[in-house]
N, C-alpha and C positions, 0 to 999 in steps of 0.2 A: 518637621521641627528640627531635624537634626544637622537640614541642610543651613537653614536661617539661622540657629546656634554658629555653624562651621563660618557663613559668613557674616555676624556677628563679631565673630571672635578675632575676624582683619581690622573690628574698628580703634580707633585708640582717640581717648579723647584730651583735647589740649586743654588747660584751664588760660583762665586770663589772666592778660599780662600788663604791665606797666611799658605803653609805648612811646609815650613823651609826657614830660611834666615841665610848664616853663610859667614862668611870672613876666608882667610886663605891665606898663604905666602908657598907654594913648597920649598923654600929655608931652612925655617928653621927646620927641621924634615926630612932632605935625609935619614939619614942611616932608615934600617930595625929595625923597634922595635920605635921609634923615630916620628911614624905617628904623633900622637895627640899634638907634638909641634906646627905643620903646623896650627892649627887651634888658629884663633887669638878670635872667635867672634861664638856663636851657637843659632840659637832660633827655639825650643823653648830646656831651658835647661835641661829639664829633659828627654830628649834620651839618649838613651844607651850610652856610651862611642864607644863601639866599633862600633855602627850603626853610630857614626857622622863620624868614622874614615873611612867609607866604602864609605858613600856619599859623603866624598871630594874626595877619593883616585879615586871613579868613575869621578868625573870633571875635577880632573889633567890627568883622564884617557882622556876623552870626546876630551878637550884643546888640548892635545898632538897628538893626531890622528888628528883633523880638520886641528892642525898646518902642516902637511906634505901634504895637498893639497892645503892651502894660508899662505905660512909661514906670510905674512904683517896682511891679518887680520882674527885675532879669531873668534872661536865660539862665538854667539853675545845668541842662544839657542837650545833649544832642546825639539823635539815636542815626546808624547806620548802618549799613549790613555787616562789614567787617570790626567797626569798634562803636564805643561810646565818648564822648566828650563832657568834660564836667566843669559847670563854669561857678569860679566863686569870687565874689569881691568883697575881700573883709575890710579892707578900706577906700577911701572915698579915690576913683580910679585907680587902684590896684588891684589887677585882675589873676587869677591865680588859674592856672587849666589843668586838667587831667585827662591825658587819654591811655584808655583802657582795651584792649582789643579783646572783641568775644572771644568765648569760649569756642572752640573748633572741636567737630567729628573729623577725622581721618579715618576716611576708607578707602580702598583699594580695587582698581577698576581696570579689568583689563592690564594689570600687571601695574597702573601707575595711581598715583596718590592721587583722590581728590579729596575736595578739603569744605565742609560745611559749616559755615556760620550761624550759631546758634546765638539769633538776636534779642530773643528775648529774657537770654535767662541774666543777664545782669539787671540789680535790682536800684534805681537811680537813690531811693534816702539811703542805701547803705554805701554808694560809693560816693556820695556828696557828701555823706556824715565823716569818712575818713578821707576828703580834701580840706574839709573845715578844719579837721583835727591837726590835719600837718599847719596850719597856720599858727594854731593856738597852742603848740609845740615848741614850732618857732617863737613865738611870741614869749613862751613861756620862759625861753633862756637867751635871749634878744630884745626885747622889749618889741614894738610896734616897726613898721617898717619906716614910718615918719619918723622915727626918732633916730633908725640909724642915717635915714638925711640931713635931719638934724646937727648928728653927729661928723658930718664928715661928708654930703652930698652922695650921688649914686655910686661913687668909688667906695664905699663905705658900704653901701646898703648891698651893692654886686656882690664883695667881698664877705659879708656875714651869710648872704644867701649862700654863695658855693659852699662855706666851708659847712653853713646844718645841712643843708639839703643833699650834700654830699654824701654822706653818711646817713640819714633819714630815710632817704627813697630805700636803700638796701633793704629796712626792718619790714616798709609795705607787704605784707603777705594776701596780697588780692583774692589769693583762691580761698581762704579762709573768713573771708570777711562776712558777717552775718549781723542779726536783728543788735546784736549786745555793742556793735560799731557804732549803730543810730543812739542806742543810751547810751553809753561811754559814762553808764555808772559807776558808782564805787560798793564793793562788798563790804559789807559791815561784820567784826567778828562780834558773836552774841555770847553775851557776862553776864553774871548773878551783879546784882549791886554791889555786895560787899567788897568784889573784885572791882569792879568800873571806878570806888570813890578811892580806893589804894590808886590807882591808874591817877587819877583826880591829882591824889595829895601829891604824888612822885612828881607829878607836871610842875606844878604848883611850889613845891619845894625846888624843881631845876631853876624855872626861872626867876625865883629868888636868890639861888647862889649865882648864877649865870648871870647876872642884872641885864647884860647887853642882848639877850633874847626877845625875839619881837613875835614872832608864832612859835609854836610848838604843833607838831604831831606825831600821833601813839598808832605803830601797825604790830599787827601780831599775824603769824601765820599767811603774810600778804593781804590781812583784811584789815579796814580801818577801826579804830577804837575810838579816837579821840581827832582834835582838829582843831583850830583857830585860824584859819585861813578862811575866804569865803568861798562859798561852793563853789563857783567855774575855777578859780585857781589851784583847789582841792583834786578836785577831778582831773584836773589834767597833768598837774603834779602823781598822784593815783599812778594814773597809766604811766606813766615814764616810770616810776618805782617797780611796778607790779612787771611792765612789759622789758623793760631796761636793764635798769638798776642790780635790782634784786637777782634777776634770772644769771648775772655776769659774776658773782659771789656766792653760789650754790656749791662752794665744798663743803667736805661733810661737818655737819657743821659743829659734831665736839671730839674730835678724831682724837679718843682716848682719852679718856679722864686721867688718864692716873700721867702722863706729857702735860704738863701744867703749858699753860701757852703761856705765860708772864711767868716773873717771879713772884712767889708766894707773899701773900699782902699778908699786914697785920691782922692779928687775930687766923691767922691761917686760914682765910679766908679766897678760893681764886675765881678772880673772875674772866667771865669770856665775853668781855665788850672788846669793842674793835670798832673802828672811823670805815665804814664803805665810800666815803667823800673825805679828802683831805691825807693828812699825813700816815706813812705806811709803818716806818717804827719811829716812835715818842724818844726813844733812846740816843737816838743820832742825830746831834743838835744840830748836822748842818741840815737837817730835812725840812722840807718846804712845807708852810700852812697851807696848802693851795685848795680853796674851795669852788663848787662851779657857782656863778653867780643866777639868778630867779630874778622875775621882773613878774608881782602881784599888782591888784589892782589897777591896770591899766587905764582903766576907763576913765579913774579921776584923780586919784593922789598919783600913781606912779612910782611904787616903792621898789626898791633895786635891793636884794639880799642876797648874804653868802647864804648855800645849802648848806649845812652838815647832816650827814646821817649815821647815825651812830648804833649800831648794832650788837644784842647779845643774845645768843640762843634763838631764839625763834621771835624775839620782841626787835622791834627796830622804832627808833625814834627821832624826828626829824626839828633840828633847831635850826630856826631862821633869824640869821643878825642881817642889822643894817650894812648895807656894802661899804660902805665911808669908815668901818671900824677894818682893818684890818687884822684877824684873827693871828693872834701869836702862839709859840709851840710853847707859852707857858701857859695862857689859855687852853691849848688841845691836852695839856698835862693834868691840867686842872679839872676838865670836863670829865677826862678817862678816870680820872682817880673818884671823883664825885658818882659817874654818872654808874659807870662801869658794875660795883658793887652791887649797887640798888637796883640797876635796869637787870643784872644777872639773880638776884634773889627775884623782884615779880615776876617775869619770863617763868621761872618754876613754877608758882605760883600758879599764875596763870594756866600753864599746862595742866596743876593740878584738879585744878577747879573743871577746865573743861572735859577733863576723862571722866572726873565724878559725874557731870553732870551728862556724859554720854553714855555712862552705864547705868543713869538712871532712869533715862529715857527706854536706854533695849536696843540691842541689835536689830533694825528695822532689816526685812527681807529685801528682797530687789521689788521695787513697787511697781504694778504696772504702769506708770507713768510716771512720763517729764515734764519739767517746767519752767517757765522764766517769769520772775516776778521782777517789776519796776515801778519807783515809786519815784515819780517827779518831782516831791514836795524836797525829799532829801539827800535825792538820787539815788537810792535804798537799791543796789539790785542782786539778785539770787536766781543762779541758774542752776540743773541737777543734767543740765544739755550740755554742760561744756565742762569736761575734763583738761582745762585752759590753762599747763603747766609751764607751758615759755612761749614764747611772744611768737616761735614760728609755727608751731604746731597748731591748729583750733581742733582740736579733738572733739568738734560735735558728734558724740555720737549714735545721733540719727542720720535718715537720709536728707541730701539735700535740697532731695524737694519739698521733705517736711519743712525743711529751716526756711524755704521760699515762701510756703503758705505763710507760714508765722508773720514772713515781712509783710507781705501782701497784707494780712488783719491789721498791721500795724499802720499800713498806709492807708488804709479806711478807715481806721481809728482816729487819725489825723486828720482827718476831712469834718469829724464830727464834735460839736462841744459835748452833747450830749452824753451821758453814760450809756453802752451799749453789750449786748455780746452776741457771738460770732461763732456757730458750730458748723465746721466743716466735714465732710467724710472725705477722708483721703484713700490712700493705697488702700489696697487689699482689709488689712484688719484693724486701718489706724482713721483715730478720730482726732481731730485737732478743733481745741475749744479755747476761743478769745473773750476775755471780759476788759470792759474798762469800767472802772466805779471810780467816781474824783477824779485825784491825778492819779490812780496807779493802775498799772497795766498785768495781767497775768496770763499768759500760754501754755494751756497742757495739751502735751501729747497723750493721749492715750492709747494702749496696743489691746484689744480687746476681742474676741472674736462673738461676731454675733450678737454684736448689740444695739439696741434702739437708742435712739431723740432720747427716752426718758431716764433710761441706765447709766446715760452717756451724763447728763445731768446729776442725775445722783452722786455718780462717784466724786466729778466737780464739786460738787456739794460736802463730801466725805473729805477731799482735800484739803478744802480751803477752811475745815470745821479743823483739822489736824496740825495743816504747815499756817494757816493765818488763822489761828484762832482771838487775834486780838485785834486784827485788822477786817473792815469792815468793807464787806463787798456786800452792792445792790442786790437785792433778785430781783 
């Protein structure tokens, strides 16, 4: 044993990495000689010319073959011993690729490195669910790739691609990516009513002083409250806040009460709202309104808005004007002075409410079990697996072959309309238990020793009576 520990102990394992990401359009570069027009987007950019010309010519190759045994649907990837390839096209011949290199063992042999590819453990919906996402990313602060053609032909659309994906590929944290990448849910913070209709009225009163407000949305604590966008652009707006945004304005966030950060308002009253988008101090009139602009609704109106986010205490709130209005610093004066007050008494509030209501509930012990609940209808999601504090860390923590099972339920969950569930015995003393009832999906871990099919149910049974007591799962 002690010898297989000693040689154990030379292994070292590699995680996977991001090997090339490039976009390209078939259309534009048909004739012979003419390849490297096709390519709109290459990272990283310093390959060869003629090697990026080879790895796209191979995916139009790949694309075109899979197509004559499903002309409806594409190659989605493409498995090989040393990586993966991931193929997406979110619009009509605009092809988007991903390649991923497995995971590697390094061992040691005879004094030199050799090196084992571990082909199976990349899970394809979860690294297709985060190529879809860099689109709808882009999209989300770009608009469509047709429209920067639109805009300006492929010098145009090159140009918007280097300058996101530039920056974009950095945040990919591949080793991290799990079942919660294929939902790219939104958490919901949970209110008594009387708190949610205060939330209500404050909205409601912004965008009455505010006239030029087209959506509004209410986060507290990184979770969402409130919303007037429709869901896909919710969600992905979500993630850029929770994953981006927010993690880049994490000082402390009332660093000494008694340091007023303004000067003291009437009524002696101060508050701590502050612009995370937009202007840095209100006071210095040569400062710039500059907000980043958002492109919702894509599918059919096409609407273009400034962001602003506006932040106090642990509440942040999100107002979207028409981009054609150019925000002025008597606007961002007017907002602060308005919003600032009011958004810093709920935010109290609010914290109040939620301590009450977690000391009425009880110190819950550490439970044997974890969970991920997902609710498709409103993209509801709730994990106690992910201690998910900034965008680079994925703090799952369990193992990650647990988090593999999970995907795996989740991809046989997808094959079926049917409501279904899924009890696994894993490791040593862990059970992992999948239900799907409707649209919503629930994964617990359980860590148990010594228990049956029936126990193992039971406790399922005892959770979903405790954390979903108003949501209804089949038996």
């Amino acid at each position: 044993m002690a010898a297989a520990a000693g040689a154990a102990g030379q292994e070292k394992q590699l995680a996977p990495t991001l090997l090339s990401f490039f976009i390209y359009n078939p259309k534009l570069g048909p004739k012979e000689g003419e390849e490297e027009k096709k390519i709109l987007f290459y990272h990283p950019n310093e390959v060869e010319k003629n090697e990026k010309i080879r790895n796209v010519g191979l995916c139009e190759a790949i694309v075109q073959f899979t197509r004559t045994f499903s002309p409806t649907k594409p190659a989605k990837s493409l498995h090989t011993q040393k990586n993966r390839q991931f193929f997406h096209e979110p619009e009509e011949n605009f092809w988007m690729v991903m390649v991923v290199r497995n995971p590697i063992i390094e061992k040691h042999k005879d004094g030199k490195p050799v090196y084992e590819y571990q082909e199976e453990e990349l899970l394809d919906k979860v690294y297709s669910s985060v190529l879809q996402q860099c689109y709808s990313m882009y999209k989300l602060f770009n608009g469509t790739f047709l429209k920067a053609m639109e805009d300006g032909g492929v010098k145009v659309l090159k140009e918007r691609l280097e300058k996101f994906f530039h920056r974009y590929l950095q945040t990919l944290h591949l080793q991290s990516c799990d079942l919660l990448d294929v939902f790219c849910g939104i958490s919901f913070f949970p209110l008594d009513k009387m708190t949610y209709l205060k939330i209500q009225s404050f909205i409601n009163r912004m965008e009455e002083s505010l006239n030029i407000v087209k959506y509004t949305a209410f986060l507290y604590n990184d979770q969402l409250i409130w919303s007037g966008l429709e869901q896909d652009d919710m969600r992905i707006l979500y993630k850029y806040l929770t994953t981006s945004l927010f993690p880049r304005h994490m000082e402390p966030e009332l660093a000494g009460r008694d340091s007023p950060i303004r000067a003291e308002m009437p009524g002696n009253l101060q508050h701590y709202g502050r612009f995370l988008t937009g202007p840095l101090n209100l006071n210095d009139p040569e400062t710039k309104c500059r907000f980043p602009k958002i492109f919702v609704n894509t599918d059919d109106t096409y609407e273009e808005l400034h962001l602003i986010v506006y932040k106090a205490m642990s509440a942040a709130v999100c107002f979207m004007i028409d981009a054609s209005i150019p925000p002025t610093l008597e606007f961002c004066r007017k907002l602060d002075s308005i919003v600032g007050p009011q958004l810093t008494v709920l935010a109290s509030d609010i914290c109040e409410q939620y301590n009450i209501n977690k000391r009425i509930s009880g110190a819950e012990k550490e439970p044997q079990f974890k969970f991920i609940y997902f609710n498709h209808m409103n993209l509801a999601e709730k994990s106690t697996i992910h201690m998910r504090k900034t965008p680079s860390v994925s703090l799952a923590s369990v193992h990650p072959d647990l988090m593999k099972i999970l995907s795996d339920i989740n991809s046989d969950f997808s094959r079926v309309d049917e409501d279904e569930e899924i009890i696994v015995k894993a490791m040593s003393d862990y059970w992992v238990v999948g239900k799907k009832s409707d649209q919503r999906e629930l994964y617990v871990i359980l860590n148990q020793k010594n228990v049956n099919l029936i126990e193992v149910n039971e406790e399922v049974k005892k959770l979903c009576a405790t954390q979903f007591n108003n949501i209804f799962f089949l038996d």
